[in-house]
N, C-alpha and C positions, 0 to 999 in steps of 0.2 A: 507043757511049757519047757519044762525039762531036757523031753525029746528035739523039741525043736533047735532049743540050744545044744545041745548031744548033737546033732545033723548036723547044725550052721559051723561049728568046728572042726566035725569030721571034714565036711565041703572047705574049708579053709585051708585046712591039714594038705588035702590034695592040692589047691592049686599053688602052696609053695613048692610043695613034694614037684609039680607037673614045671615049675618057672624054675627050679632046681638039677631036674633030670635034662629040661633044655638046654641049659647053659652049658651043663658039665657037656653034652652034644657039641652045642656049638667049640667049644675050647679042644673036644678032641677032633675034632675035624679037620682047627687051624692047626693045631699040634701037629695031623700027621700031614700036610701042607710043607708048616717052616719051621719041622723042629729043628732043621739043621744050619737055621739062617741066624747070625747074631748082629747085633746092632753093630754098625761102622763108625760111626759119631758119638761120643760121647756128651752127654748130657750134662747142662753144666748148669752148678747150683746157683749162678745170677748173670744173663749177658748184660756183659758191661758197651754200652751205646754209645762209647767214646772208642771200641773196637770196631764196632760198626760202621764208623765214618774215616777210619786211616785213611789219611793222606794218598795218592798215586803217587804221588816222589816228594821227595826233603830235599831243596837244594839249598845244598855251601857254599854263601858267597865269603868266602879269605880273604877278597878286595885286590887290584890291579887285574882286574879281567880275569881270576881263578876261578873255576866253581864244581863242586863235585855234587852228582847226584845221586841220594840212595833212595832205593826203590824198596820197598820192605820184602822183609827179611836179610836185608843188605846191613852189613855193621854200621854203629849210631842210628840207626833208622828209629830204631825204637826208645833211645836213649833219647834221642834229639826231640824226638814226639813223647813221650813226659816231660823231658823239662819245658816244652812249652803248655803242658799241661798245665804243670806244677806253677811257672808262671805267672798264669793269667786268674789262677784260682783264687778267689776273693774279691777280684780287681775289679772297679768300675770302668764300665764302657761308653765312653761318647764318641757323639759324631764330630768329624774334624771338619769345619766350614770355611769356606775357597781355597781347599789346599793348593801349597805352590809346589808340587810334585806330584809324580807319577811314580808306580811301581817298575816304570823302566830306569831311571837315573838311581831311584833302590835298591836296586838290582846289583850297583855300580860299586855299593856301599857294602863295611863286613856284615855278613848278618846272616840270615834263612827265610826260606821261601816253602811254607806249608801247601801242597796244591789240593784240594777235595776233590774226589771224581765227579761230584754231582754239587750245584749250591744249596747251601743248606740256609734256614731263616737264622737270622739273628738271633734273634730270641731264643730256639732253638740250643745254639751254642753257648748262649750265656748259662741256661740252666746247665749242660753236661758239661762246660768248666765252673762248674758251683761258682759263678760271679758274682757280685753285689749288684745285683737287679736296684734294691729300693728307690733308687733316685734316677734312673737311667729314660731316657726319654726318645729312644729313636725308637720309630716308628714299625708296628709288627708288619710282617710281612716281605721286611727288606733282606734280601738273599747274600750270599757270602761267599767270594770263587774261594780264598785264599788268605793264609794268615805271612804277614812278612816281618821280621825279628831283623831290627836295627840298630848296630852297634857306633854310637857317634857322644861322645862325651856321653854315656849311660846307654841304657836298652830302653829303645822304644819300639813298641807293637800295634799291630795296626792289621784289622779286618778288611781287606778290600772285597768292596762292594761288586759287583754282578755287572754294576753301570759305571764302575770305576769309581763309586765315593770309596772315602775312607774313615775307619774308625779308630778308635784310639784307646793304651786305659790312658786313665785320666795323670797318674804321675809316671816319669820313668825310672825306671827298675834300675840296679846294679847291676853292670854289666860282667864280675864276677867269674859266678859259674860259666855263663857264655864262653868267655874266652879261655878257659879252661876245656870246657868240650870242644871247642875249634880246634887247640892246640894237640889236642889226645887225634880226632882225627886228622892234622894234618902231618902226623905219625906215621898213618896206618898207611895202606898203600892202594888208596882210593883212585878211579878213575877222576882225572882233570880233564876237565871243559872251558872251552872259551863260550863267550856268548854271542850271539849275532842278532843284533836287534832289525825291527822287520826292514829298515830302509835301507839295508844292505844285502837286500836278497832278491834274485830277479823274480818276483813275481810277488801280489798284493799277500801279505800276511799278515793276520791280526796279533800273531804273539812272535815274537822272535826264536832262533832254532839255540840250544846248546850245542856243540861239535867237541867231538875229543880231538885234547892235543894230539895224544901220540895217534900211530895210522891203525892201529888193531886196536878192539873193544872187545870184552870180554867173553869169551864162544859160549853158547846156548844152546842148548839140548833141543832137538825134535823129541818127541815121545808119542807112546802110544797111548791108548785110552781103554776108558772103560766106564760105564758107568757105576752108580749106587745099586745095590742090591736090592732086592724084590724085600718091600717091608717086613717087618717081622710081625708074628701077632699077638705082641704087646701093644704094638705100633697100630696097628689097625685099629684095635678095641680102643685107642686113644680116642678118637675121632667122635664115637658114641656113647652118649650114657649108660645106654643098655642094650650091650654089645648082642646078648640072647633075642636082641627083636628084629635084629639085621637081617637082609634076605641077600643070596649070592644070586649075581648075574654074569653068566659066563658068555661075551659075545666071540662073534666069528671071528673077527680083528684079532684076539688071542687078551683081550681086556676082560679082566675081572672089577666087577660091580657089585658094591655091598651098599644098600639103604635099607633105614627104618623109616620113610615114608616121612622124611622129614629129610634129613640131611644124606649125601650122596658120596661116596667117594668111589673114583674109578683108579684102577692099579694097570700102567700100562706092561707089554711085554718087558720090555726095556727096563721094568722099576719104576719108572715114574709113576707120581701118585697126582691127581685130582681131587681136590675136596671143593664140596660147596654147599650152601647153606643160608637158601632164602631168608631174608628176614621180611615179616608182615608184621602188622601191627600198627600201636599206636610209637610217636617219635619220642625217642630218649634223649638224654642228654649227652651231646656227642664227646670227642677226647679234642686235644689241638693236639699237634703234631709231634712232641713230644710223647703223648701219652700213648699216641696211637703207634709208630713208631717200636717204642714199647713195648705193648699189646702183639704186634708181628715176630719180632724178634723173641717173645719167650713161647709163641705157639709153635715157631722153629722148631726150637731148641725144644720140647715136649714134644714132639708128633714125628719122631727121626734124629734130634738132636741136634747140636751146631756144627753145621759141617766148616770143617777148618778154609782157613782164608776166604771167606765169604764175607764179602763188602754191600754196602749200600751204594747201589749206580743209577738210580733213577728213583721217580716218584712221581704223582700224578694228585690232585687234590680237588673236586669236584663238590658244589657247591649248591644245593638244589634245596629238597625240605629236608634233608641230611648233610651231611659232611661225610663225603667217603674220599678213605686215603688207600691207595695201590701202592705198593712199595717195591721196587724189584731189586733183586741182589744178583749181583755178579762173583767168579769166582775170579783171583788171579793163581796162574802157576809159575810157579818163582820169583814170585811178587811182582809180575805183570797180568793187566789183565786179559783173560780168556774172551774171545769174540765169537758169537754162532748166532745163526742164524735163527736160532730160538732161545724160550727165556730158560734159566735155569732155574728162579727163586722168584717167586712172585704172589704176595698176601694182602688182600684186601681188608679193608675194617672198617666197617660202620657200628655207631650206635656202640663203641666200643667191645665190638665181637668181630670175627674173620670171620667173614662172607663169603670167600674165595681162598684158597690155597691150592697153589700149582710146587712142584718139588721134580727136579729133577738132574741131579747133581752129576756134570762131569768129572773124571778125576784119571791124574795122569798116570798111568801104567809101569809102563819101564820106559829108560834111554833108549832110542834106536840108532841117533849120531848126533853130532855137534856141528855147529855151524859158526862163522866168523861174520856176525849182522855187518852191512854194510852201512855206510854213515849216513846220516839224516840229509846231509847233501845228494848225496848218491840216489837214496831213495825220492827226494825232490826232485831231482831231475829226470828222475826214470819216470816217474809220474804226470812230471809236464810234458814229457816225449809224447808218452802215452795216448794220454789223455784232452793235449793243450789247454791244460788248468791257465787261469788268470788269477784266480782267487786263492788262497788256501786259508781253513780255520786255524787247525793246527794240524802237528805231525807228532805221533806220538810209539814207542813202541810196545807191540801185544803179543800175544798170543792169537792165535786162530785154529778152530775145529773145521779141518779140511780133510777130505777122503779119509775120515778114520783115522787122523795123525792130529796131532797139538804142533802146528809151527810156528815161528817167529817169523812176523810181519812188523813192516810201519803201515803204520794206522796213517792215513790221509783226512780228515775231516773237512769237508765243503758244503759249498750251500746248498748240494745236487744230492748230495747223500754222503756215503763213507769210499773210500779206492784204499785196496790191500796191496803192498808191495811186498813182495818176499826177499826177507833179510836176509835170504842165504844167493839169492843170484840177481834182485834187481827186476824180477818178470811180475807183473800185474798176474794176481790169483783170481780166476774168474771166481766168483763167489754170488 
């Protein structure tokens, strides 16, 4: 009996000793790999999911057809987007029934204009401006372009709706600080805008264009690129519970392939990584969009870290014997955003677990020149030269990954797809 137990320990002893000597294997292998690769992104001890949804531009309406626009990391940009944080936190939200206005005669008025890149649910936003939910009765589901801050005998704020409703809080605010931050920016030596609403523009437009007063706009850097670096391998063993069970597959492509016969991740030449991760089984308890949301943004931020100016641009929400949510992020560079023809940031989640992560982080290199963007007119009309647009959604301006350069375009949006204008001479970019 003795001996037996004497064996069954000795045999024990070995297969730590054997699951021990592996490991320390696998760890130098990755060691002599990337020992000389360090992480690029820093890893942050909570993402906060109200940076996740910045605004694409703050605009200042001063009132008599003034308006200035800042794009983030533009001064006030971030000031302006706290205090409407700060704001609306506490506040009860209702919906406003047969309003007699538009966010165009609003516009007209002193105030700000929040614009989101992508609509977000209501619900949503009430939880990450910590709102007073208890009593609030509009309906889940209801999407949200934009928040507008009106200054008329006090501040009143207002959610407009996706289909043009409008919401409200429930009392209005002092107008106070507002006009304090108005006066500080109208200080500074911001671009000034008129506005052009769509019935003054030859051709159908669903949102009207800003135009700078004076004839030059701000000059913008072309730059070069480059991507993220080949992960490290801390990063990798991220992925796995038990990184020692992982097997390497080196294809012809120049990709490397690490599974444990469960979960998969591919590492392209480039840096970019693939992760994926069946789920079977019986059905859990899923997140709502908040939670889920959540759930991507800190698997981010853990498996590479948070890579700076990385916004939420899109999202997809599928509805079957699960609930699965895609999220995808965009970057901007100089606080516009980056356009390519593939994704950069893109995490799925079911069952409250990522299913899918895709990572593959542009990032701009050096100056190569500057450019003087031509005006939103100019690029309209080079566009219906072009093109013989009748329609336009909007006109917006971006960034774009072309031949190996980040340039400054206007963004065209139509019912046909997207048209790139290049804001340094007016020429349609084949793309």
């Amino acid at each position: 009996m003795k001996n037996r137990d004497f064996l069954l320990g000795l045999f024990l002893a070995l297969l730590v000793g054997t699951s021990l000597f592996l490991s320390s294997i696998t760890w130098w292998r990755f060691y002599g790999e990337y020992d000389d690769i360090k992480a690029e992104n820093s890893t942050l001890s909570v993402v906060d999911l109200a940076d996740v949804i910045t605004p694409d531009r703050i605009v200042l309406h001063f009132g008599q057809d003034m308006h200035s626009i800042l794009y983030p990391k533009a001064p006030f940009y971030a000031e302006s987007w706290d205090f409407v944080r700060m704001l609306v936190q506490g506040k009860e939200l209702i919906e406003v029934k047969n309003a007699k206005f538009d966010d165009e005669n609003l516009r007209q008025k002193v105030g700000m204009e929040l614009n989101f890149p992508v609509p977000l649910p209501v619900d949503f936003l009430t939880k990450i401006f910590n709102m007073n939910t208890a009593q609030q009765a509009i309906p889940q589901g209801r999407l949200v372009n934009s928040i507008m801050v009106v200054e008329d005998d006090g501040l009143s704020v207002f959610f407009v709706g996706e289909s043009g409703e409008f919401y409200s809080l429930k009392s209005r605010e002092s107008s106070f600080e507002f006009k304090r931050l108005l006066d500080r920016a109208r200080t500074e030596d911001l671009p000034v805008y008129t506005y052009l609403p769509p019935a003054k523009i030859n051709v159908k437009l669903e949102e009207g264009l800003y135009v700078p007063v004076s004839p030059g706009q701000n000059e913008l850097p072309v730059l070069s690129m480059r991507h993220e670096k080949i992960p490290s391998q801390s990063t990798i063993a991220q992925f796995f519970p038990d990184f020692s069970a992982t097997r390497k597959i080196e294809e012809k492509d120049g990709a490397v392939v690490y599974t444990d016969g469960n979960r998969g991740l591919r590492i392209y030449p480039s840096g970019a990584l693939e992760y994926s991760r069946p789920l079977t089984g019986g059905l859990k308890a899923g997140s709502d969009f908040y939670e889920a949301l959540k759930i991507a943004a800190n698997f981010i931020n853990t498996h590479g870290g948070w890579p700076q100016d990385v916004y939420l641009s899109g999202y997809k929400v599928v509805q079957n014997q699960r609930t699965t949510y895609t999220f995808n992020f965009n970057i901007r560079i100089r606080g516009l955003p980056l356009l390519s023809n593939s994704e950069y940031l893109t995490v799925t989640v079911e069952e409250n677990q990522v299913s899918r992560f895709f990572r593959n982080i542009v990032k701009e290199n050096k100056v190569l020149y500057e450019v003087q963007p031509i005006s939103p007119i100019q690029a309209l009309d080079a566009a219906i030269a072009a093109f013989n647009l009748k329609e336009v959604t909007s006109l917006k301006l971006s960034y774009l990954v072309f031949d190996y350069e980040i340039i400054p375009v206007w963004t065209i949006e139509t019912q046909y797809g997207r048209i790139f204008i290049n804001a340094k001479n007016g020429m349609a970019v084949n793309f």
